[in-house]
C-alpha positions in Angstrom: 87.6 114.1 76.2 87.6 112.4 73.0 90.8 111.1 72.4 90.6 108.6 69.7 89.2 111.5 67.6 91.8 113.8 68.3 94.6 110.5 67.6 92.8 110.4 63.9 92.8 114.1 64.1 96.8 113.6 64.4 97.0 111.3 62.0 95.4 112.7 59.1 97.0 116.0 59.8 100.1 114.2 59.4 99.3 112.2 56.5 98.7 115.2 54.5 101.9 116.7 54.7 103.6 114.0 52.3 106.5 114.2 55.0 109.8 112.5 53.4 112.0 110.5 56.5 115.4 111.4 54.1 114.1 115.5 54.0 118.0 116.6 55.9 116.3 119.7 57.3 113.7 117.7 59.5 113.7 115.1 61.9 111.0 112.0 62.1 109.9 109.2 63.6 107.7 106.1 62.1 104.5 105.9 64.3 102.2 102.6 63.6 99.0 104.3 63.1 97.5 100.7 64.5 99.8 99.7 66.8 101.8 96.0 66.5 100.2 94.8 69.7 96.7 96.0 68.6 97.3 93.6 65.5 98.6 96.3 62.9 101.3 95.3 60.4 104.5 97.1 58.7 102.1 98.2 55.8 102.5 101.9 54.5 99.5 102.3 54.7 99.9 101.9 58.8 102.9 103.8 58.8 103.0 107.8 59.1 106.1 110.2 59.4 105.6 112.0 62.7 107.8 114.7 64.8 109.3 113.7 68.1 106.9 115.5 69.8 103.3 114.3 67.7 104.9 110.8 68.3 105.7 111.3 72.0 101.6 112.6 71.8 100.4 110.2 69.7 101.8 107.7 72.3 100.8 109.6 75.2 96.8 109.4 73.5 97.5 105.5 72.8 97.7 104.9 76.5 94.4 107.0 77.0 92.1 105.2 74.4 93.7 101.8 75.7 94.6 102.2 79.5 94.4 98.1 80.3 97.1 97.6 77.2 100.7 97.1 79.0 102.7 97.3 76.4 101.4 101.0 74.9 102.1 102.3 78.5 105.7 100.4 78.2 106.2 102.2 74.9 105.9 105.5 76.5 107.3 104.9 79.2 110.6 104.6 77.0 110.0 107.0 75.2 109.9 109.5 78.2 113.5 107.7 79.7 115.8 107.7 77.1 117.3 104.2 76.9 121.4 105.2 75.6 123.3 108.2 75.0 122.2 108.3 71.4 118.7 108.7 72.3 117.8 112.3 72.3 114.3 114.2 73.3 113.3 117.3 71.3 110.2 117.4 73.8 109.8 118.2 77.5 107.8 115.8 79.9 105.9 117.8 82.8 106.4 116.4 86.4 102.9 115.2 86.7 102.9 113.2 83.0 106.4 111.6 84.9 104.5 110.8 87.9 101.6 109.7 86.6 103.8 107.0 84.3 106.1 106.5 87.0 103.2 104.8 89.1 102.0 103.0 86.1 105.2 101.4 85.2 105.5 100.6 89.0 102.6 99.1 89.1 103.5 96.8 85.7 106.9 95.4 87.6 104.9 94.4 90.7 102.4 92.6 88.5 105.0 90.7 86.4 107.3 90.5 89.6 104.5 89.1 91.6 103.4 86.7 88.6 106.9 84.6 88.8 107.0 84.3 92.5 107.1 81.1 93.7 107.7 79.4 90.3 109.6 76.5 90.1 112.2 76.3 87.2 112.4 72.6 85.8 115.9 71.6 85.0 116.0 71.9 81.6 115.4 75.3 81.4 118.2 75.7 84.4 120.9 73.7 82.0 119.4 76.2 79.2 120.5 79.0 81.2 123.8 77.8 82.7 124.7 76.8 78.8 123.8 80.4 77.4 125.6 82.0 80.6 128.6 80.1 79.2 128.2 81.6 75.9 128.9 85.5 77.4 131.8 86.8 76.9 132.8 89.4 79.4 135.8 91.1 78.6 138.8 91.3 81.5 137.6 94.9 82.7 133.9 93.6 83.6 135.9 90.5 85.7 138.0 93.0 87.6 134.8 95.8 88.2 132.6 92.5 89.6 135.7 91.1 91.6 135.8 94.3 93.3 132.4 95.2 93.9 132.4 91.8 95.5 135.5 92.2 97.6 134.4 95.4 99.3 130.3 94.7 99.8 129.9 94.1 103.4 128.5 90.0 104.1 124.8 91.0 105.9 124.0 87.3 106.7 120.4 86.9 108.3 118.4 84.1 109.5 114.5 84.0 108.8 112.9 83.3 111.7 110.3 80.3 110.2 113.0 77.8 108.3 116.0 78.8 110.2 118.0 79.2 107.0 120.7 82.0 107.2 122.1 83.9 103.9 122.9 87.2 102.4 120.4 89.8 103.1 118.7 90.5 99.3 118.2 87.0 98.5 117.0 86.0 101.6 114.1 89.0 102.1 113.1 88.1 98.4 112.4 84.1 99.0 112.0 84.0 103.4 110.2 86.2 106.3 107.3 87.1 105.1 107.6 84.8 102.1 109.0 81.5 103.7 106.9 78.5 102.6 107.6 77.6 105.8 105.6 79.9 107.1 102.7 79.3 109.6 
């Protein structure tokens, strides 16, 4: 299937109908006919009105025409999972599209999850963080909801079997067993 012919196909369609964003009887969304990360620009002449659901295609036909571009699978991907309350969906997504992304956005995290692991953090950047950490304000509420979440989680200590060391159960799966550097 052609898809970048039927993304221009889209587009020009679009284009031609002069849509107006302020027009109180219609809703829609500013589409980057050239993506940002594919080097477009903020031009109006790279920027058409489209309808929730010829954006949510348009996307959907990005990711086609571009499958080894992360970020235009990330864009759909929240697109399809709305990200607050306020964000609504005029369009429905069929169980194998979700799937089908699902995997794909699994298969992002484990590649930027596995990209970090093992990396050492000098200690400037861990004063940078401790110093913007001190910068948060988190209101009383947040304290008491963390206090308590704390108070009532059960202490799983475990010891990994290669070092010896013994802590709580997340952390230690994450940085021993199978992933102990002092592993034979």
């Amino acid at each position: 299937m052609n898809y970048q012919y039927i993304y221009q196909q889209l587009i020009k369609s679009s284009k031609n109908k002069n849509r107006i964003k302020n027009d109180t009887d219609s809703y829609y969304e500013k589409h980057h006919i050239v993506p940002k990360c594919l080097g477009g620009n903020d031009d109006n002449d790279n920027l058409v009105l489209l309808t929730a659901r010829e954006h949510f295609i348009a996307h959907k036909l990005l990711c086609e025409i571009y499958p080894d571009n992360d970020k235009l699978h990330y864009a759909l991907w929240r697109m399809m999972n709305p990200q607050s309350k306020r964000h609504k969906r005029s369009y429905n997504i069929s169980s194998y599209d979700y799937e089908r992304r699902k995997k794909l956005q699994q298969e992002q995290v484990r590649k930027l999850g596995l990209s970090n692991k093992g990396r050492n953090i000098s200690e400037e950047q861990k004063i940078k963080i401790r110093e913007k950490r001190k910068l948060q304000i988190i209101s009383e509420e947040t304290k008491t909801k963390i206090s308590n979440t704390l108070k009532n989680k059960p202490k799983n200590k475990i010891t990994c079997p290669h070092c010896k060391k013994t802590g709580g159960e997340p952390q230690m799966k994450r940085f021993h067993f199978s992933n102990c550097k002092n592993m034979n």
